[in-house]
C-alpha positions in Angstrom: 132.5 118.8 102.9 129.4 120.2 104.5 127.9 118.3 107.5 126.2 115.4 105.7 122.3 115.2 106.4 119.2 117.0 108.2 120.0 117.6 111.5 117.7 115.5 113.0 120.1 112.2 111.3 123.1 113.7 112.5 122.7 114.0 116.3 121.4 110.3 115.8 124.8 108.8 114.7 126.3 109.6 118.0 123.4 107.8 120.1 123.4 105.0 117.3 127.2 104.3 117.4 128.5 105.9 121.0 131.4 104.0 121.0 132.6 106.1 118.0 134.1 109.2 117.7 132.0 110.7 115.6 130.5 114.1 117.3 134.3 115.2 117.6 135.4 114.0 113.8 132.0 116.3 113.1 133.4 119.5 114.4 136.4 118.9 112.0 134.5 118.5 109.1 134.7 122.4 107.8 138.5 122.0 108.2 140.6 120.6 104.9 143.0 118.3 106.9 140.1 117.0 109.3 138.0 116.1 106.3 141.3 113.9 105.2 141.8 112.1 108.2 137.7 111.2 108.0 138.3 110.2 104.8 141.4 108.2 105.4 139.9 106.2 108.8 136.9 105.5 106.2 138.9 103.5 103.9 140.5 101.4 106.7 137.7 100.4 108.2 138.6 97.5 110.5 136.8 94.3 112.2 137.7 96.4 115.4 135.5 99.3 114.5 133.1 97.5 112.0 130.4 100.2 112.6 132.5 102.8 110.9 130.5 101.1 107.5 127.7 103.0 108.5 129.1 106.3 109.5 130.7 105.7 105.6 127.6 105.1 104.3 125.9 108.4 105.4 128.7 110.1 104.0 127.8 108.6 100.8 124.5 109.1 101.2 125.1 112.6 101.8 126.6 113.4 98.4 123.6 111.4 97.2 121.3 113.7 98.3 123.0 116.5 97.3 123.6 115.1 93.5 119.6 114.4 93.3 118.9 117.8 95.2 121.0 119.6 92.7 119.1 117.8 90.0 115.6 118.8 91.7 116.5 122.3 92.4 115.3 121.7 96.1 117.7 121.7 99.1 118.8 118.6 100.7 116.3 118.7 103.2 113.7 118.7 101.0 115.4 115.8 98.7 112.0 113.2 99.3 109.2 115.2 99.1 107.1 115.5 96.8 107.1 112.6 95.7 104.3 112.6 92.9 105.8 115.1 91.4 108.9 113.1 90.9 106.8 110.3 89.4 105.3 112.8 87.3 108.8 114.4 85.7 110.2 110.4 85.5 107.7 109.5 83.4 108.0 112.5 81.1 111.5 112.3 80.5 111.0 109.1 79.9 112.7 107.0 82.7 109.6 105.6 84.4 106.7 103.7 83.0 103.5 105.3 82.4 102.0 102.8 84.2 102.7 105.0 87.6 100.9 107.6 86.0 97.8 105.3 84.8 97.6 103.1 87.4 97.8 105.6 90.4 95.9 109.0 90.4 97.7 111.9 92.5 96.0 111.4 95.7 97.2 108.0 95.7 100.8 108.7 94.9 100.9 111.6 97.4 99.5 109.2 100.2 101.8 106.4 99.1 104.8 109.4 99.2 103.9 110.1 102.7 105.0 106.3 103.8 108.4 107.4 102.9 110.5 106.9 106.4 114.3 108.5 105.5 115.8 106.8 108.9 115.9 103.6 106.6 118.4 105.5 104.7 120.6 104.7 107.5 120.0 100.7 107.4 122.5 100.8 104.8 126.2 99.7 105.2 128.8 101.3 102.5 129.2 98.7 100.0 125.4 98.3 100.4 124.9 101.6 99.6 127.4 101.9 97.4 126.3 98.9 95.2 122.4 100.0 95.5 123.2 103.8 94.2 125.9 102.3 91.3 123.7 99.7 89.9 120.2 99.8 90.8 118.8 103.5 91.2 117.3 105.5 87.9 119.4 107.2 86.1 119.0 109.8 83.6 119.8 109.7 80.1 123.3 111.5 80.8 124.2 108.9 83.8 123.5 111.2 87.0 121.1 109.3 89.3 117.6 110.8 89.9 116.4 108.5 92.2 116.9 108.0 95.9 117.0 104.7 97.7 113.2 105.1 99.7 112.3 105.8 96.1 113.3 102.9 94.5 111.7 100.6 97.2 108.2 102.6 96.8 108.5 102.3 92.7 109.1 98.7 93.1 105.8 98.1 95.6 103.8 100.4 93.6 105.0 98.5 90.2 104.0 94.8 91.6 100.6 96.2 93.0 99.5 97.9 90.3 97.2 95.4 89.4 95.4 94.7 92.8 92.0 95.5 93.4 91.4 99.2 94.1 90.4 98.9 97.3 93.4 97.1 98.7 96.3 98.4 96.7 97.5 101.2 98.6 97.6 98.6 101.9 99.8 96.6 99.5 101.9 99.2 98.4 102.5 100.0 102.3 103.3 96.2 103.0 105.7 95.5 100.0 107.2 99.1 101.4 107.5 97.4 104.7 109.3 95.0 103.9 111.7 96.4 100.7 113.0 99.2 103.4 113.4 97.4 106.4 115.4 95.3 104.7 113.8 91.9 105.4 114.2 91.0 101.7 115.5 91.7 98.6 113.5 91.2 95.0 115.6 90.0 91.9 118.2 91.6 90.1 115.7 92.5 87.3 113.2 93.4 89.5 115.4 95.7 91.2 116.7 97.3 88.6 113.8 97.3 85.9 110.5 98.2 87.7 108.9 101.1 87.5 111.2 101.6 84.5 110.1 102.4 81.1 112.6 99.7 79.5 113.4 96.0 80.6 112.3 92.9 82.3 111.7 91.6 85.7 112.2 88.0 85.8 115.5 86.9 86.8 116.7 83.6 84.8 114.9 81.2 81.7 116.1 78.8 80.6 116.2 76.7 77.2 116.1 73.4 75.3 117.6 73.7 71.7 116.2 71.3 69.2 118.4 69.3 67.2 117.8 71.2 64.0 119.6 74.1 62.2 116.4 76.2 62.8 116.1 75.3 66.4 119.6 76.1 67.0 119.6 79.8 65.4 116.1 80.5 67.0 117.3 79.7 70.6 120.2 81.8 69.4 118.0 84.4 68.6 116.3 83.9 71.8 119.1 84.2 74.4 120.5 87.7 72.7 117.2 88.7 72.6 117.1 88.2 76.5 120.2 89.1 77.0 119.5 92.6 76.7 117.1 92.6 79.3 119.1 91.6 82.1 118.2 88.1 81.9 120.5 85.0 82.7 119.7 82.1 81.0 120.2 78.3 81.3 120.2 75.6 78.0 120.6 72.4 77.3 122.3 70.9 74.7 121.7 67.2 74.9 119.4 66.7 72.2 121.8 68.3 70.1 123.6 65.2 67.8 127.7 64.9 68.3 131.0 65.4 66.7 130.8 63.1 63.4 127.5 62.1 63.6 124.8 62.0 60.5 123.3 64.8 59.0 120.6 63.9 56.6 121.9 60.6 56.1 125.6 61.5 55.6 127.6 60.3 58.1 130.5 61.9 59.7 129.6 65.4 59.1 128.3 66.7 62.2 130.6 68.8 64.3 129.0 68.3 67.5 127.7 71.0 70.6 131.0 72.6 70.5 130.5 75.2 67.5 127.3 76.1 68.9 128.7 76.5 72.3 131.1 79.0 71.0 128.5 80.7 69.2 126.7 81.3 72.5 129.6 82.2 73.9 130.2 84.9 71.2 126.5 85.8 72.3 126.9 86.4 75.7 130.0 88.5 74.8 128.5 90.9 72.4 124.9 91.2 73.9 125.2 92.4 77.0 123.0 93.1 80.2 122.0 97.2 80.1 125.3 98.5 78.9 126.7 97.0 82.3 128.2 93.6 81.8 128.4 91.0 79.4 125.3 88.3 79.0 125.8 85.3 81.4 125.0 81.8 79.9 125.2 78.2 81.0 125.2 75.3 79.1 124.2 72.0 80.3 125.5 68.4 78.5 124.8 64.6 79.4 127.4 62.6 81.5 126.5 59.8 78.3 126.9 62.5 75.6 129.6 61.4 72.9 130.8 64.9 73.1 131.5 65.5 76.6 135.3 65.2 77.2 135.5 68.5 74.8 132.5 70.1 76.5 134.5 69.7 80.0 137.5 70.7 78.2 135.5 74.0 76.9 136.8 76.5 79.7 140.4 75.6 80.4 143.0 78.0 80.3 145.2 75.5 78.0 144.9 73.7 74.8 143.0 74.7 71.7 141.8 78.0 72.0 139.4 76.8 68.9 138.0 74.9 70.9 137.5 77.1 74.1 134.4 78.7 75.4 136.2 81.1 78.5 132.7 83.1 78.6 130.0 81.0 79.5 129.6 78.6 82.2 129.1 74.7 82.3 127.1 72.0 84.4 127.1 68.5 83.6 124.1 66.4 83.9 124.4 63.4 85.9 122.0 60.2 86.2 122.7 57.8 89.6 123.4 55.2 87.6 126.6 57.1 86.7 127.5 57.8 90.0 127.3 54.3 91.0 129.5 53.1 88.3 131.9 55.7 89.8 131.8 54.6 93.2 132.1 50.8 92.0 134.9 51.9 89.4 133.2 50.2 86.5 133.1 51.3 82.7 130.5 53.5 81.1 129.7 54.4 77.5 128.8 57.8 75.9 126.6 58.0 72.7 125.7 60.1 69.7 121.8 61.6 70.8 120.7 61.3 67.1 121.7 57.4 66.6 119.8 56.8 69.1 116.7 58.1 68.3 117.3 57.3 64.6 118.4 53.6 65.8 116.4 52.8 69.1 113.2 55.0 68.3 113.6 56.7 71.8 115.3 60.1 73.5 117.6 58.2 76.6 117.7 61.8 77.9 114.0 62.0 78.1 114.0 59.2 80.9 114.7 58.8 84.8 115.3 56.4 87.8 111.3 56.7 89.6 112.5 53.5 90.5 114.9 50.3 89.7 113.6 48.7 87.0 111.5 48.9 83.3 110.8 52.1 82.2 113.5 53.8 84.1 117.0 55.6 82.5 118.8 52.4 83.6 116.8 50.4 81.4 117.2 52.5 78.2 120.7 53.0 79.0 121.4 49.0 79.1 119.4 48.6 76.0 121.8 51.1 74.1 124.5 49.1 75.9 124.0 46.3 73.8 122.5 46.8 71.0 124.6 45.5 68.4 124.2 48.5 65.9 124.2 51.0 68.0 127.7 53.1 68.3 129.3 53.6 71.3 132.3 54.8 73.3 133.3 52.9 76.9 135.4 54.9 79.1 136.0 54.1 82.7 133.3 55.9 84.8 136.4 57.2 87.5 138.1 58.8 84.6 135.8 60.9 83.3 134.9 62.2 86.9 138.3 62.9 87.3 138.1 65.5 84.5 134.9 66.7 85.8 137.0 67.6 88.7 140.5 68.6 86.9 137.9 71.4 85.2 136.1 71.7 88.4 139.9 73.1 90.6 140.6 75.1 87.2 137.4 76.8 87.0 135.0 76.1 89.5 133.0 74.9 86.4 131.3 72.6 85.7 127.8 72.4 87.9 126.7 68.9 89.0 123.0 68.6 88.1 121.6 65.4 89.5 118.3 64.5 87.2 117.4 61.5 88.6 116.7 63.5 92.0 115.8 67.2 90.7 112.8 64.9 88.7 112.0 62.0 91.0 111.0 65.4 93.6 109.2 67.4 90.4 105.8 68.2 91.4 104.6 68.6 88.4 106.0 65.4 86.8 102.7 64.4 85.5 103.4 67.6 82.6 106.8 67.3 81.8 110.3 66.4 82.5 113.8 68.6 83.9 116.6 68.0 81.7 119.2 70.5 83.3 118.8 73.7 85.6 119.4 77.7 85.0 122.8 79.8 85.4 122.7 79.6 88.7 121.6 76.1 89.1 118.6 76.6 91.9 115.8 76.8 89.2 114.6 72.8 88.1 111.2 73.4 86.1 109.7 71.3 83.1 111.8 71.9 79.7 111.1 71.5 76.1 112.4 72.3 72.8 110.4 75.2 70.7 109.4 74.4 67.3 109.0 75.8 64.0 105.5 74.2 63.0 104.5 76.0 59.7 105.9 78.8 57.6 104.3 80.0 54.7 103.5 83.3 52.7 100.2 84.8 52.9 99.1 87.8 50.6 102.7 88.6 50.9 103.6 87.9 54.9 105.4 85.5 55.8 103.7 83.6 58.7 105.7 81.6 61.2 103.6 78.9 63.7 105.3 77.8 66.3 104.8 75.2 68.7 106.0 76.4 71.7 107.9 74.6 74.4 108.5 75.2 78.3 110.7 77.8 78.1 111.8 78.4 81.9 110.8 81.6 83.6 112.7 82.1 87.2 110.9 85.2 89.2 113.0 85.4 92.5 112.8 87.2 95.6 114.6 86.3 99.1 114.2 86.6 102.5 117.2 88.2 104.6 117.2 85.6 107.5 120.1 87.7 109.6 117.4 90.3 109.8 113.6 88.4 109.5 114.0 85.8 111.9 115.6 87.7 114.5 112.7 90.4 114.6 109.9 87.8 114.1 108.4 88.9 111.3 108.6 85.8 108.6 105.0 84.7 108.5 103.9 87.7 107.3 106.7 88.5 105.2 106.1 85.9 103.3 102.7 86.6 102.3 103.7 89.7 100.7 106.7 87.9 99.0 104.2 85.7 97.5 102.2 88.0 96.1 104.7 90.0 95.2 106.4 87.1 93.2 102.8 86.3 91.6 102.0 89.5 90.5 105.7 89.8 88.8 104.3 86.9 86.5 100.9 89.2 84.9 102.9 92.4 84.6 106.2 91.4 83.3 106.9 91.7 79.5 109.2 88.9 77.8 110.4 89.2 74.5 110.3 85.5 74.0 107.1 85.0 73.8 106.9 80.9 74.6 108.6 82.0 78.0 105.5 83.9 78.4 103.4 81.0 77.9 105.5 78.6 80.2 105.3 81.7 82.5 101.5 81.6 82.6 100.7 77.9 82.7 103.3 77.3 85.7 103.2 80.2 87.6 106.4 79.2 88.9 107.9 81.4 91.8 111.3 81.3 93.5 111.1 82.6 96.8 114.7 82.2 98.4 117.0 82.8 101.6 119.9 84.6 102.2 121.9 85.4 105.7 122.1 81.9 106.6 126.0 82.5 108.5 124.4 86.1 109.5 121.5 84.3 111.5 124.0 81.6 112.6 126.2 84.1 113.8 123.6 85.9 115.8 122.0 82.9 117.5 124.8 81.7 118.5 125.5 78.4 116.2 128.5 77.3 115.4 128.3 75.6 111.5 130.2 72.8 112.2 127.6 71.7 114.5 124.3 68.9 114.1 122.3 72.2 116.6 123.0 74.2 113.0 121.9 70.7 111.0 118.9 70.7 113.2 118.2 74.4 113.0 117.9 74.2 109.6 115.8 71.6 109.4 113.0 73.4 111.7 113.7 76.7 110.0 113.2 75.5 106.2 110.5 73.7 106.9 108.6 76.6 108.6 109.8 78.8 105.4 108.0 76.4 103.1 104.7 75.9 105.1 104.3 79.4 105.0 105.2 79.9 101.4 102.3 77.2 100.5 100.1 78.2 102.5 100.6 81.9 101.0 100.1 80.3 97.9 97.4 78.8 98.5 95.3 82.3 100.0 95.9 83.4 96.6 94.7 80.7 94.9 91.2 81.5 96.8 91.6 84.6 96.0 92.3 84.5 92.3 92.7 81.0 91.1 95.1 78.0 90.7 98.1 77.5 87.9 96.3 75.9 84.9 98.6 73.0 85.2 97.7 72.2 88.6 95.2 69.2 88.3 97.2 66.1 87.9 99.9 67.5 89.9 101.7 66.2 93.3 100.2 69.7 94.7 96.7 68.2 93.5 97.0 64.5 94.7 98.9 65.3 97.6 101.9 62.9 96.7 104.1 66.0 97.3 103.0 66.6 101.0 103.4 62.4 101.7 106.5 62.4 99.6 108.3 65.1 102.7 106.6 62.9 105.1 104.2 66.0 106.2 101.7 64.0 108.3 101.9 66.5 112.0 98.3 68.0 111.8 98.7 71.4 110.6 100.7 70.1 107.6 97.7 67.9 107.1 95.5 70.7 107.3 97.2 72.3 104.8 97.3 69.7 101.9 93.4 69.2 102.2 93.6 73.1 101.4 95.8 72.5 98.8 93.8 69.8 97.2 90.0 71.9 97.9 91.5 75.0 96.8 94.4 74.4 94.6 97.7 76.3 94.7 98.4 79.7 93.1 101.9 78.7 92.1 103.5 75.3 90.5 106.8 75.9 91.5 107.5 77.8 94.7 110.6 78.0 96.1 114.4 78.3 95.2 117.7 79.4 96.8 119.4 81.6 94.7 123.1 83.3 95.3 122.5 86.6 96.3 126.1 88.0 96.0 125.1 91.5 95.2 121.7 91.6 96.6 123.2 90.9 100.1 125.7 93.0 99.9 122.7 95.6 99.8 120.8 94.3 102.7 123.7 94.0 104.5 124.3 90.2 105.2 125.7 87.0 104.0 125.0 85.8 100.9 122.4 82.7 100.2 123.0 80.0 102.3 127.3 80.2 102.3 129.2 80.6 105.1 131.4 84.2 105.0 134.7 84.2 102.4 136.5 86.2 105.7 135.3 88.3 109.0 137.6 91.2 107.1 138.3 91.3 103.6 137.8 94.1 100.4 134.9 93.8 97.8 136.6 94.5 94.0 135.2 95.4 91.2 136.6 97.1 88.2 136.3 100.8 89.1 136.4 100.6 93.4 137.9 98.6 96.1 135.7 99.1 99.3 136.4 97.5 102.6 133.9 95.3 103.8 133.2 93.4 107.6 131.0 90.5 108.6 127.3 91.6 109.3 126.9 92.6 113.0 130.8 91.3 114.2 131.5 92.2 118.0 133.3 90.1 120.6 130.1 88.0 120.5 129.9 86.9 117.3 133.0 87.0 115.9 133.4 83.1 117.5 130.7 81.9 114.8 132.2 83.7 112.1 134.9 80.8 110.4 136.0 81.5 107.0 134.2 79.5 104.1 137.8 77.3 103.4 138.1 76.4 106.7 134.9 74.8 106.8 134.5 71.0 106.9 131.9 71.2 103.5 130.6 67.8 104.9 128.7 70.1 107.4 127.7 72.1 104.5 126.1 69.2 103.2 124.6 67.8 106.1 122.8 71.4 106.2 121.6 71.6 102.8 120.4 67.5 102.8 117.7 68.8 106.1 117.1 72.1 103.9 116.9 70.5 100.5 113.7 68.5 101.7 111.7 71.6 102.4 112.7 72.9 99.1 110.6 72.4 96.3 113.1 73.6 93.5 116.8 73.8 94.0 119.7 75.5 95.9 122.7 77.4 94.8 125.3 75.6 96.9 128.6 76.3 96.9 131.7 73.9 97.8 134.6 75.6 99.0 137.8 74.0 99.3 141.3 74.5 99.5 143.9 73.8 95.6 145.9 71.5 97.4 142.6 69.0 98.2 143.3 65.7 97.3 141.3 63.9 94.6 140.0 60.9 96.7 138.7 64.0 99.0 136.9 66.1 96.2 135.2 63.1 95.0 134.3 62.2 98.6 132.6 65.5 98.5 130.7 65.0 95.2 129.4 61.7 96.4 128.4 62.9 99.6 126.1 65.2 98.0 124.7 63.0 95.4 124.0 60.8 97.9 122.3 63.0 100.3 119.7 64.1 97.6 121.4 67.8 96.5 119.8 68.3 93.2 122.7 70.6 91.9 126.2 71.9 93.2 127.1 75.6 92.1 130.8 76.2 92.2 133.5 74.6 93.1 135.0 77.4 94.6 139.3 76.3 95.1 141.2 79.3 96.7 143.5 79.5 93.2 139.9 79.8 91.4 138.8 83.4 90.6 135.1 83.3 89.9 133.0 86.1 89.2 129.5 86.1 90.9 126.6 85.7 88.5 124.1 89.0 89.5 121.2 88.0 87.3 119.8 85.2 89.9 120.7 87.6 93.1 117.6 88.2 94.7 
């Protein structure tokens, strides 16, 4: 192995990391047995030595370099220039979108080539590296990669600008750049892989409400391969669908409930899968007052039926407070067939919520289906059913909790909709409804389909790496590119599913997330099990949101409000008095809101981050590290990974995820959830041998302190498998 980059890099790993050997292990380089015992001290990288990731990484990077070199017929010190020409032979062989080409004459892509800075190269740690070159970077039709990291980030910028006005977009290009290869923030999984592309989408998640009608059924089918194939994760609900031995067309008895239709999802997300790289990732989301619910928690266990298992897709329960009160008071509660009640009580009880105690409200529908005499209906004890909520919950971190009554009472846009469940990765809560088949009927021999679309959820995520942002001071204006970045991803993006394109373009809606929370922690100084991080949190999230609406709102100046916005809490200012904003800048900024209007309807969201991270080299979301030491698996490596930045300093902030009092993690999340306009992937992690009065503890304490959604229950017997299509 040849010495692994320009020279200039080289002497710089010394200086960067003196307390390494690495000008000595350099000289040995040319030798066979020297090259081994690099190698070998590589793959046992230790918390003692935690730098040695980066010294991996240029290794790795090296044989990059040389691969795309080779490829180029250039040497490696010549690997990123010329830059337009590389656009140029992309988008012949049919890799990259013309768009580069049309958009961007050669002067401009020469001058946006020459912003290209290779000492970001180094920012990488192994995995980081590793997971950005295996997944992300173009690749031509034969699998060799043809693209180089600085590459990707400057394809991306130029993608999401393309559209600007000509007279700012190269600035734009430079400031998406800025912040893409610094590493202040990742885009979505989509985004990351797909723009610039010729092929696929960029938006992260959708999600669905299926109909309760063969047609509907088979169409949202239809639609979740169809997005399956573009890398896209995707969230339905089922409750409108009728239950096991309900009516069809009058005959009673004859239905066979969600569970056939969860298994042909399931079969979907098998067989369709996400580029050739993994399968399709689907949750489905069911009433707590659904007659078919016991099955539906029953759906991934590894024992009983395997007829009437679903292993491969993912589960969240929805959960009113009224349910959660009969659970804390132990009191009975009663599950119902969706179609009687329509057909019997002329109403959808899924299509209301607790604003308030009272008429109007869920509680009142659900006591008049209580006792109507007519109306059929199951009583269970409240306690028992949550108890195999969380018998699933220790087997397979499944189901989610999605609590409606909150997730709508704090709906901006209420005043257009309603939120019956969330997304696969339950941080997206948007305004749902079924699709519908209006009219079909031949004309001059076509067939002509009218549909009445319904809100079919877009999620377009990026996130801000807080380990990294806050530290250098640079979140105010990284957020005003994020915004725009986000909004832009809406005008250029191309969905298959055409109604998500017209939810896309009446909401708007943006997720712009967080990840490095235990990072940042780590590097103030905070311990987690602390009200300083409860507080911190607080202050933090709220200055994330003021600048995200206020970002927001430049761009609705500059190029007009979501079509939806009059009527809403952005418009009437309920949202601002709702979070108690009243200090005088927040003030300031809901009369611009309300003059002005707001770009976006929906505006932030916390998503996982796993792989994303990984990349930027931090801690995922807003979870505390799994360990300080432990090795990253996948199905073809095993690569050693530390926490971000772990010296003699930090190492005392760094406690492992199951050690962790998750009442903490709650306290957090209550202080961050206020600032939070959608939801937040959060994650409860826990030890197999919890006891139930403990878990349930847990699940109240949330519920109680206004989380919209857990994510996983993550027990240390569960083996879960991060979802990648919401990492941003």
């Amino acid at each position: 192995m040849k010495i692994f980059m320009q020279q200039s890099v080289v002497n710089g790993l010394p200086e960067r990391f003196p307390h390494l050997p690495i000008a000595e292990w350099q000289d040995k380089q040319e030798d066979k047995e020297g090259k081994q015992k690099v190698l070998t001290a590589l793959e046992n990288v230790s918390s003692e030595e935690p730098d040695w990731t980066y010294v991996a990484a240029a290794y790795r990077l090296y044989e990059l370099y040389e691969t795309v070199a080779q490829n180029r017929q250039t040497d490696v010190q010549e690997v990123y220039r010329h830059f337009s020409h590389h656009i140029e032979k992309r988008v012949a062989e049919g890799i990259y979108d013309q768009a580069l080409l049309d958009k961007y004459n050669r002067a401009e892509r020469e001058e946006i080539g020459s912003l290209i800075d290779q000492e970001n190269d180094l920012l990488f740690t192994y995995i980081g590296l590793h997971t950005l070159i295996d997944r992300y970077l173009a690749k031509s039709y034969d699998g060799s990669v043809v693209e180089l990291p600085q590459e990707r980030w400057l394809v991306i910028a130029m993608t999401l600008m393309q559209d600007e006005q000509p007279e700012k977009r190269l600035s734009l290009v430079k400031e998406a750049y800025w912040a893409l290869a610094n590493l202040y923030m990742t885009v979505a999984t989509p985004t990351l892989t797909n723009a610039g592309k010729a092929t696929g989408q960029l938006s992260s998640c959708f999600i669905d409400t299926i109909d309760d009608s063969l047609r509907g059924i088979f169409d949202s089918t239809t639609d979740a391969a169809t997005l399956s194939k573009s890398g896209g994760g995707i969230g339905i609900y089922l409750g409108k669908i009728r239950s096991h031995g309900s009516s069809i067309q009058g005959y009673k008895g004859t239905s066979s409930g969600v569970l056939p239709w969860m298994k042909q999802l399931n079969n979907t997300a098998v067989s369709v899968d996400q580029l050739g790289q993994r399968q399709g990732a689907i949750a489905v989301y069911l009433d707590v007052w659904h007659r078919d619910i016991f099955s539906f928690l029953d759906a991934k266990l590894n024992n009983g039926d395997e007829r009437k298992r679903t292993h491969d897709i993912f589960t969240g329960v929805c959960l009113p407070d009224l349910f959660m009160e009969k659970v804390e008071a132990r009191e009975n509660w009663y599950l119902f067939d969706p179609h009687e009640v329509r057909e019997v009580m002329g109403f959808s009880l899924e299509d209301f919520y607790d604003e308030e105690k009272g008429e109007g409200t869920f509680r009142d529908f659900y006591e008049k289906c209580v006792y109507h005499p007519s109306l059929t209906k199951e009583e269970v004890p409240a306690i028992e059913l949550f108890k195999r909520i969380m018998v699933s919950q220790l087997e397979t971190g499944t189901p989610y909790m999605f609590y409606r009554d909150t997730a709508n009472r704090e709906n901006p846009n209420k005043h257009a909709g309603m939120i019956y469940g969330s997304n696969l990765c339950t941080e997206i809560m948007q305004n749902m409804s079924p699709t519908t088949v209006k009219e079909e009927v031949v004309d001059d021999g076509e067939i002509i389909v009218t549909k009445t679309p319904g809100d079919y959820v877009v999620c377009n995520l990026s996130s801000i790496n807080l380990g990294k942002a806050v530290p250098e001071g640079v979140l105010q204006r990284l957020v005003n590119i994020q915004v725009r970045m986000l909004d832009n991803v809406i005008d250029i993006n191309n969905i298959e599913v055409l109604q998500a394109t017209v939810t896309n373009k009446r909401y708007r809606a943006v997720g712009l997330g967080t990840f490095g929370w235990h990072h940042l922690l780590a590097k103030t100084g905070i311990m987690w099990e602390s009200d300083e991080a409860v507080q911190f949190t607080d202050e933090l999230y709220e200055k994330i949101a003021y600048y995200t609406i206020q970002a927001s709102v430049e761009l609705a100046k500059e190029k007009g409000a979501y079509p939806l916005f009059k009527g809403s809490e952005w418009q009437t200012g309920a949202y601002f008095e709702r979070k108690s904003y009243t200090s005088d800048k927040w003030i300031s900024l809901k009369n611009s809101v309300q003059a002005y209007g707001i770009r976006n309807g929906y505006l932030m969201a916390v998503a996982p981050n796993a792989s994303t991270s990984l990349i930027a080299g931090s801690t995922a979301s807003v979870d505390p590290i799994y360990r300080k030491w432990y090795a990253e698996e996948k199905k073809n490596f095993r690569i050693p990974v530390a926490a971000p930045d772990l010296d003699a300093t930090t190492t005392w902030y760094y406690k492992s995820a199951h050690t962790i009092d998750q009442h903490w993690t709650i306290k957090q999340n209550e202080r961050r959830q206020k600032h939070i306009d959608q939801g937040i992937s959060l994650n409860l992690y826990v030890e197999n041998t919890i006891k139930a009065k403990e878990l349930l503890a847990l699940h109240l304490d949330a519920w109680r302190s206004g989380c919209k959604t857990t994510y996983y229950l993550r027990s240390t017997s569960s083996e879960i498998e991060d979802c990648e299509s919401c990492s941003s």
